[in-house]
N, CA, C and O of each residue as an XYZ file, in Angstrom:
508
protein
N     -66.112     52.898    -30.797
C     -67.355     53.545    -30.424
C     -68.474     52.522    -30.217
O     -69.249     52.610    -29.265
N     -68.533     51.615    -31.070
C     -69.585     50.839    -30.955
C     -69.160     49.221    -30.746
O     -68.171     48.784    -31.334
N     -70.055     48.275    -29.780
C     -69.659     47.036    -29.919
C     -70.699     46.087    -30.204
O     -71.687     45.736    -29.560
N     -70.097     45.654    -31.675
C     -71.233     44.561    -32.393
C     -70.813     43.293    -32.164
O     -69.669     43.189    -31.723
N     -71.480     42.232    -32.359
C     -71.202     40.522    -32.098
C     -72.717     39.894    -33.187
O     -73.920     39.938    -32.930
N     -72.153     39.473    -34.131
C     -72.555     38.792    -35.250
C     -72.909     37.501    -34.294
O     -71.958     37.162    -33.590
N     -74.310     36.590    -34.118
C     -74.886     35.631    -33.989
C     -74.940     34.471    -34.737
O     -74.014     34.446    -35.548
N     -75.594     33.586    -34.782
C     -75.925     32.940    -35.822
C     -77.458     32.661    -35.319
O     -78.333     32.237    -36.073
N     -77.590     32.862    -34.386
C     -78.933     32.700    -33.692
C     -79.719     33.651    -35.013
O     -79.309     34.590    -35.696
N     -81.038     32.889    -34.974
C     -82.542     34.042    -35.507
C     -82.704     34.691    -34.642
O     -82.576     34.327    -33.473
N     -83.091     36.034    -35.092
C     -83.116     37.276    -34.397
C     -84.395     37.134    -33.148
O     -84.481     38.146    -32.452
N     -85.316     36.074    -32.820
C     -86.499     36.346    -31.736
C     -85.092     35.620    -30.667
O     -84.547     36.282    -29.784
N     -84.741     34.270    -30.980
C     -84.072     33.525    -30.007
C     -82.942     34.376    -29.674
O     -82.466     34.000    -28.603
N     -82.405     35.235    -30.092
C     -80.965     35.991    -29.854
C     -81.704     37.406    -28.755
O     -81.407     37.743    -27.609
N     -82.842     38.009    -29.822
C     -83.418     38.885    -28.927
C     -83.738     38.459    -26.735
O     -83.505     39.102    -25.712
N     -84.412     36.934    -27.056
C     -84.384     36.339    -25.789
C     -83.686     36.158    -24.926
O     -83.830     36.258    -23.707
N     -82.567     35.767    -25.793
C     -81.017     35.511    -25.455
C     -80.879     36.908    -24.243
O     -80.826     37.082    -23.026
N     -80.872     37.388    -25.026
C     -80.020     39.094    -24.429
C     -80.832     39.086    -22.984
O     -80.309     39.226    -21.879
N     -82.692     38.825    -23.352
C     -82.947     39.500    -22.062
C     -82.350     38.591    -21.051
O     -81.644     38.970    -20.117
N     -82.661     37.454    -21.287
C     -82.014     36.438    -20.213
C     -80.802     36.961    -19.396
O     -80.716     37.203    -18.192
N     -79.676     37.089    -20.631
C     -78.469     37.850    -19.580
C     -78.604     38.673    -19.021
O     -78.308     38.727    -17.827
N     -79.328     40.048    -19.986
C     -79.462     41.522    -18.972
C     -79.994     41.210    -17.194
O     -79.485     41.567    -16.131
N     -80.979     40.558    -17.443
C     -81.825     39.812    -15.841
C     -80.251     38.958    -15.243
O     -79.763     39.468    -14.234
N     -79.650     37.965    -15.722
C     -78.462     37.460    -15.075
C     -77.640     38.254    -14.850
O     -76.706     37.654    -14.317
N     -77.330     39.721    -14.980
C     -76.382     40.123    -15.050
C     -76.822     41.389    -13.626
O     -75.993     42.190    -13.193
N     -78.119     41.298    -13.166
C     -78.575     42.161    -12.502
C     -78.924     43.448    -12.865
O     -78.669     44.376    -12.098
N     -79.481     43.639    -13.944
C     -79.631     45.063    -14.641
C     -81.252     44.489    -14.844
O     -81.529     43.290    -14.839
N     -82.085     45.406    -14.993
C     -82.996     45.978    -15.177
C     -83.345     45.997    -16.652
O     -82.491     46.560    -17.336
N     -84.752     45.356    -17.534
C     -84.987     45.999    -18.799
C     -86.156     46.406    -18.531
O     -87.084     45.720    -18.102
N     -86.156     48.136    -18.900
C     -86.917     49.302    -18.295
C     -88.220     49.327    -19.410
O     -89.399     49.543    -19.133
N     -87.477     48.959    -21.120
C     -88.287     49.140    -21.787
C     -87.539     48.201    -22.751
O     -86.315     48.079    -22.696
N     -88.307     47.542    -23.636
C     -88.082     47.190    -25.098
C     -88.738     48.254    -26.079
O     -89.871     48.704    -25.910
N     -87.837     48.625    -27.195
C     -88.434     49.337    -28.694
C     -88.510     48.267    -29.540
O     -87.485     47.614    -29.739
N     -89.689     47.923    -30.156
C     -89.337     46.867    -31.351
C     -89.863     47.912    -32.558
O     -90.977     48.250    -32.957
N     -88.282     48.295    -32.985
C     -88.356     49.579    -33.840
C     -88.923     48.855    -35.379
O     -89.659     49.501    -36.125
N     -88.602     47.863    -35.613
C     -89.289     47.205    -37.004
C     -90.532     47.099    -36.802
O     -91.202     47.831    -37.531
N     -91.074     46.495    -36.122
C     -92.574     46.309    -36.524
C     -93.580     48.112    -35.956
O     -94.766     48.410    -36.093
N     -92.740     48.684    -35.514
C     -93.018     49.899    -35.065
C     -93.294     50.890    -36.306
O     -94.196     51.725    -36.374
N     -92.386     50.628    -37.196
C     -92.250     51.300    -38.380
C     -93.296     50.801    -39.423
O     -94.003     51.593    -40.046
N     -93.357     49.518    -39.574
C     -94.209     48.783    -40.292
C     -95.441     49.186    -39.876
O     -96.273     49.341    -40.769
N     -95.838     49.437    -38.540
C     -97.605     49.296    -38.181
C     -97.530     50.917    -38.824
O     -98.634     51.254    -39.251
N     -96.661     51.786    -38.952
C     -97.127     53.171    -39.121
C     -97.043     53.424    -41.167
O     -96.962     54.462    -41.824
N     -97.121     51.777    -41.659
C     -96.939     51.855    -43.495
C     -95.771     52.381    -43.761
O     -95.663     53.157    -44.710
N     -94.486     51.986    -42.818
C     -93.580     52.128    -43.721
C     -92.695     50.973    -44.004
O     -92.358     50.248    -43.068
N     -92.291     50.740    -45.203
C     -91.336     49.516    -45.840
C     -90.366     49.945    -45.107
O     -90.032     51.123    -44.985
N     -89.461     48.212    -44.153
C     -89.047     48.357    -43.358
C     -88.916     46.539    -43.362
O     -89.737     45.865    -42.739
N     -87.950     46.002    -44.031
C     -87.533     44.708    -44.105
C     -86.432     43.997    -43.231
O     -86.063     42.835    -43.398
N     -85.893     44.998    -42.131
C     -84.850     44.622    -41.402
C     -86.092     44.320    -39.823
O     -87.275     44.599    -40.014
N     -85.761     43.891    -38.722
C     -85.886     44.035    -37.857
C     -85.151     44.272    -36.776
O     -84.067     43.698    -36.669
N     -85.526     45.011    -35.945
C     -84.825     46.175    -34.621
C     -85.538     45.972    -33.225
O     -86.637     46.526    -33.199
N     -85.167     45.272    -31.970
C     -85.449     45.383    -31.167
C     -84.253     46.368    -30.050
O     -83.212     45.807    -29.705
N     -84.445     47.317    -29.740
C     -83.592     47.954    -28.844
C     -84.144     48.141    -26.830
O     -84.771     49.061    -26.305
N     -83.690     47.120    -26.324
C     -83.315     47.069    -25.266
C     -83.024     47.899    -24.202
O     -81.844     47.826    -23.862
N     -83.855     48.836    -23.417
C     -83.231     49.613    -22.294
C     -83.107     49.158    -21.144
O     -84.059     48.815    -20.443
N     -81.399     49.077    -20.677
C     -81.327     48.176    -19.657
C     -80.562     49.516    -18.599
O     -80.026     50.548    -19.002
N     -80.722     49.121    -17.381
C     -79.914     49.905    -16.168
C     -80.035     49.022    -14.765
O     -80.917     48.510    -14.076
N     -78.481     49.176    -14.782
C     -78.469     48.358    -13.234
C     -79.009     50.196    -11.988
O     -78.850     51.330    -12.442
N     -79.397     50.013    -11.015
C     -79.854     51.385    -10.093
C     -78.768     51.702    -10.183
O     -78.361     52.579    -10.945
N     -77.749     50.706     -9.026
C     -77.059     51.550     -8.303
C     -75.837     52.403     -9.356
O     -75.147     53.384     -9.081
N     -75.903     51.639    -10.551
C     -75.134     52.583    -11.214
C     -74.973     53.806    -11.911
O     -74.074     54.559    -12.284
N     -76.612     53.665    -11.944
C     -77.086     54.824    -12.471
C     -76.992     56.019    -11.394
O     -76.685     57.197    -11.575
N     -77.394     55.265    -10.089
C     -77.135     56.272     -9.198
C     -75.612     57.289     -8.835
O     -75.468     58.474     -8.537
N     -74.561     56.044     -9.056
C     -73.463     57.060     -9.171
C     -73.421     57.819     -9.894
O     -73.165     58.921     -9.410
N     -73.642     57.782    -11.572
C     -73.483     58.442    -12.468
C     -74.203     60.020    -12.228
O     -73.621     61.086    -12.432
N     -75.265     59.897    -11.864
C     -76.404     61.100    -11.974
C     -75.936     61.668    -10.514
O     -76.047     62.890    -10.417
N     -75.455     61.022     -9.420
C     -75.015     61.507     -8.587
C     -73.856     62.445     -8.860
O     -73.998     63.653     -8.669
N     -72.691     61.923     -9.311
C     -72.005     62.426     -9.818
C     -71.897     63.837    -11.052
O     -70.960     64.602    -11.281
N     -73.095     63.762    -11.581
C     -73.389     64.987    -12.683
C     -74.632     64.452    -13.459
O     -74.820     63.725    -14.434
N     -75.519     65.270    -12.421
C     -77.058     64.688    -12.888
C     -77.482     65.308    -14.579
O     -78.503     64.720    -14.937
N     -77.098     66.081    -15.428
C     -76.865     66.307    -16.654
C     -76.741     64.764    -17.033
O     -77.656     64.461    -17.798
N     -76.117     63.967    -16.815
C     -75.820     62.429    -17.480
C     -76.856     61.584    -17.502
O     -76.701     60.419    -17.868
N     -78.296     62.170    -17.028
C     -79.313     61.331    -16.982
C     -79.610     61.407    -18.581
O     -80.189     60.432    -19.059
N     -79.311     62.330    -19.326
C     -79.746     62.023    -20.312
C     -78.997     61.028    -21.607
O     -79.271     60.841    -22.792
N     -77.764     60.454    -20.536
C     -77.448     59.181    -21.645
C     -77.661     57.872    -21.172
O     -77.239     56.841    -21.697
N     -78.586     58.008    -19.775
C     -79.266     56.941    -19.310
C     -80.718     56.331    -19.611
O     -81.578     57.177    -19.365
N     -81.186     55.271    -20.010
C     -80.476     54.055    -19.811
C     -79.569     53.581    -20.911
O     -79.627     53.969    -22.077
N     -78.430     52.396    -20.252
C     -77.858     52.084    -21.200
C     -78.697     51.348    -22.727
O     -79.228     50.335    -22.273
N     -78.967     51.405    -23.977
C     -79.252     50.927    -24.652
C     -78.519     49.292    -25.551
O     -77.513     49.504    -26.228
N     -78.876     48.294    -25.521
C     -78.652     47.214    -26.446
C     -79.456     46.888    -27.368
O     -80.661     46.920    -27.119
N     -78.968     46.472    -28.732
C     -79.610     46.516    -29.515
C     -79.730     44.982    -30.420
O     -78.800     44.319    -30.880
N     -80.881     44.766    -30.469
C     -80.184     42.950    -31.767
C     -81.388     43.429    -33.048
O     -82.420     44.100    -33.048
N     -80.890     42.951    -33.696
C     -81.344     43.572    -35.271
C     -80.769     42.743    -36.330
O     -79.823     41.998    -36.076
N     -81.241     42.815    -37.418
C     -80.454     41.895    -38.728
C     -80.301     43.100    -39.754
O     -81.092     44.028    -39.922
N     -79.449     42.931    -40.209
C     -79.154     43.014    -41.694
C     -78.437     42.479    -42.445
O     -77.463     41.845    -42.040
N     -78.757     42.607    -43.811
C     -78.172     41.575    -44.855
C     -78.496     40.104    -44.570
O     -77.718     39.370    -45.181
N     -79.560     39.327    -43.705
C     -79.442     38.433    -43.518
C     -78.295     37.292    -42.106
O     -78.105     36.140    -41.716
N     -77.866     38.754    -41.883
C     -77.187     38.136    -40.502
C     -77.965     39.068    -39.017
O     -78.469     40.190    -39.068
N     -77.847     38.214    -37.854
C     -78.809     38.946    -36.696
C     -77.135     39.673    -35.992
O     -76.114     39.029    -36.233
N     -77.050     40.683    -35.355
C     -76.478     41.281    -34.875
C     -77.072     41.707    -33.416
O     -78.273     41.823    -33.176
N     -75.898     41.940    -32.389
C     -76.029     42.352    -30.969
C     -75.144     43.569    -30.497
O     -74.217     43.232    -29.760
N     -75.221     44.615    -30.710
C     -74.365     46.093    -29.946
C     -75.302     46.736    -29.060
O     -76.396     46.603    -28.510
N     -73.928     47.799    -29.258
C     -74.460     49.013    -27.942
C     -73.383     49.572    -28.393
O     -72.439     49.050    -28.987
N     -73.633     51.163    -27.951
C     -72.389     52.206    -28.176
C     -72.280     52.013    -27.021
O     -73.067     51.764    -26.107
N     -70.705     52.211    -27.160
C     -69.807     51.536    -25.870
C     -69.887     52.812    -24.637
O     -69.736     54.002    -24.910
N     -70.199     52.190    -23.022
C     -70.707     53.152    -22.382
C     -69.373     54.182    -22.201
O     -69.395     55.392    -22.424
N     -68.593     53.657    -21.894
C     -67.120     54.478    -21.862
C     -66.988     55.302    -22.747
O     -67.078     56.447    -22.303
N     -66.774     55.235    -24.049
C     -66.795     56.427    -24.812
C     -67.786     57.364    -25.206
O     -67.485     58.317    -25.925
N     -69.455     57.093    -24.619
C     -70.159     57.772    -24.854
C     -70.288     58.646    -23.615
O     -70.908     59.706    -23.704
N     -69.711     58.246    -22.400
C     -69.880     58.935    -21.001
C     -68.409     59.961    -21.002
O     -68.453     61.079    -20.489
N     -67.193     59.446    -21.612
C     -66.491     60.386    -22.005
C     -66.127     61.147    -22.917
O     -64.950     61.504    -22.960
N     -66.903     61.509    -23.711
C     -67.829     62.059    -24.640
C     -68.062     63.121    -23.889
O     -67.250     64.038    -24.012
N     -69.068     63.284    -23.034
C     -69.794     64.119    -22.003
C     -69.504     64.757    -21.188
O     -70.016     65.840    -20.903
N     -68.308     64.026    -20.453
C     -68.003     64.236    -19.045
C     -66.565     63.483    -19.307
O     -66.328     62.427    -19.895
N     -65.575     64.549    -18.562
C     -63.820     63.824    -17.662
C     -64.248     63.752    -16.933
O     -63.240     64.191    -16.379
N     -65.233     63.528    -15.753
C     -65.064     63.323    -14.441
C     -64.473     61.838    -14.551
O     -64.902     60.935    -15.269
N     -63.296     61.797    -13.596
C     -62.808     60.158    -13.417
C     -63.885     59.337    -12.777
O     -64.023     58.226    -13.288
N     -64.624     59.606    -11.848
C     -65.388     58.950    -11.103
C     -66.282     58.145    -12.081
O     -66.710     56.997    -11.963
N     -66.505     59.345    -13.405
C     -67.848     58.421    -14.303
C     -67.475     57.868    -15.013
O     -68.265     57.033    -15.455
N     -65.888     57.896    -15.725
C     -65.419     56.945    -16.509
C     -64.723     55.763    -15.543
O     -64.130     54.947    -16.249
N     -64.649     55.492    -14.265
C     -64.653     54.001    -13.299
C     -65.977     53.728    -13.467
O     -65.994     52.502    -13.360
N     -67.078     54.077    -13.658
C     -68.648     53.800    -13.668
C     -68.517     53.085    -15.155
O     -68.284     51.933    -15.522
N     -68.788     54.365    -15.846
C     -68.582     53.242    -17.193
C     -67.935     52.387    -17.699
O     -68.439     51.609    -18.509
N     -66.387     52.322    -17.258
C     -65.763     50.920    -17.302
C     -66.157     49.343    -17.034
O     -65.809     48.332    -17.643
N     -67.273     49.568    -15.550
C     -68.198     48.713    -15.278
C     -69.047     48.072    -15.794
O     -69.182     46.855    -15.923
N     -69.853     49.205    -16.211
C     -70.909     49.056    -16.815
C     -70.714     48.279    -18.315
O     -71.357     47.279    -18.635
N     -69.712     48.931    -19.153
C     -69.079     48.527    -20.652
C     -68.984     46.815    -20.170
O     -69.656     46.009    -20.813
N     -68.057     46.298    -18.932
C     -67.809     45.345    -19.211
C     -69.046     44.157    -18.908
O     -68.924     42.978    -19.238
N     -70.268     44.737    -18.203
C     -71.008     43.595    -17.974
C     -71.953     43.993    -18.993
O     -72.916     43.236    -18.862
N     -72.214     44.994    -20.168
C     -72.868     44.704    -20.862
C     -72.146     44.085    -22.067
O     -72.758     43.432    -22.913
N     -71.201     44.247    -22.104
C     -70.300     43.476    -23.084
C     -70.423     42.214    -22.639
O     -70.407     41.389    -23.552
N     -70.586     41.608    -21.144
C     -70.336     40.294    -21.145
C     -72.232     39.902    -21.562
O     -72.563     38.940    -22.255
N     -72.665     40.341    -21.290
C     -74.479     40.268    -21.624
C     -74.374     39.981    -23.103
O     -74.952     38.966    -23.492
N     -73.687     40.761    -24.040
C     -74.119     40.573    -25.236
C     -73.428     39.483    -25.868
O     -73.935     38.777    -26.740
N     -72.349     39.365    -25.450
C     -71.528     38.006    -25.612
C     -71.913     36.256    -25.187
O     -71.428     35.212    -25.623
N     -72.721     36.447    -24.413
C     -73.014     35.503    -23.698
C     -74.817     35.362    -24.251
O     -75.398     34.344    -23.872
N     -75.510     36.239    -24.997
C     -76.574     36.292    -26.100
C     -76.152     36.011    -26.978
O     -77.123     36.108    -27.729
N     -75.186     35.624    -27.694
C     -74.769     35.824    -28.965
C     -74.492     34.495    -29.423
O     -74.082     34.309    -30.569
């Protein structure tokens, strides 16, 4: 379901890391959440840090929603780098099983096969 990759990078340089690839990889980052200090400005204890990543290449999105516009709502793909316990971490729930999850259409699981493998190579290549 999910694919993590343990760093050794500190979590700002790993966070950088990622965008660098997402942009090399031709995808789009639509939005950053920096869910730790997000939590913190609103007084709550919150010792980990969370940046989550919304990335989407168009045209893929375009098949997908083309294909069964209901699926906009597991768009964009999300990546995530964060620490805990003292180690920085890099996932994403894997797009393939969350799109077939949703939907058998074959057409959207060849989409997400795609997609899985160049954000897998994004986070690998951050890491």
């Amino acid at each position: 379901m999910y694919y993590i990759v343990e760093t050794s990078k500190p979590f700002a340089q790993a966070a950088e890391d990622l965008d660098a690839a997402v942009k090399a990889h031709q995808f789009g980052v639509l939005h950053v959440h920096d869910i730790g200090n997000t939590l913190r400005s609103k007084g709550v204890e919150f010792a980990e840090q969370c940046k989550v990543l919304e990335v989407c290449n168009p045209k893929q999105a375009a098949k997908v929603m083309s294909a069964d516009m209901s699926m906009n709502m597991a768009l964009p793909c999300r990546i995530s780098v964060y620490t805990e316990k003292g180690k920085t971490l890099i996932g994403m729930i894997r797009p393939q099983t969350m799109l077939g999850m949703l939907s058998k259409d074959p057409a959207l699981g060849a989409v997400a096969a795609e997609v899985e493998s160049a954000t897998r190579q994004m986070i690998d290549e951050a890491a």
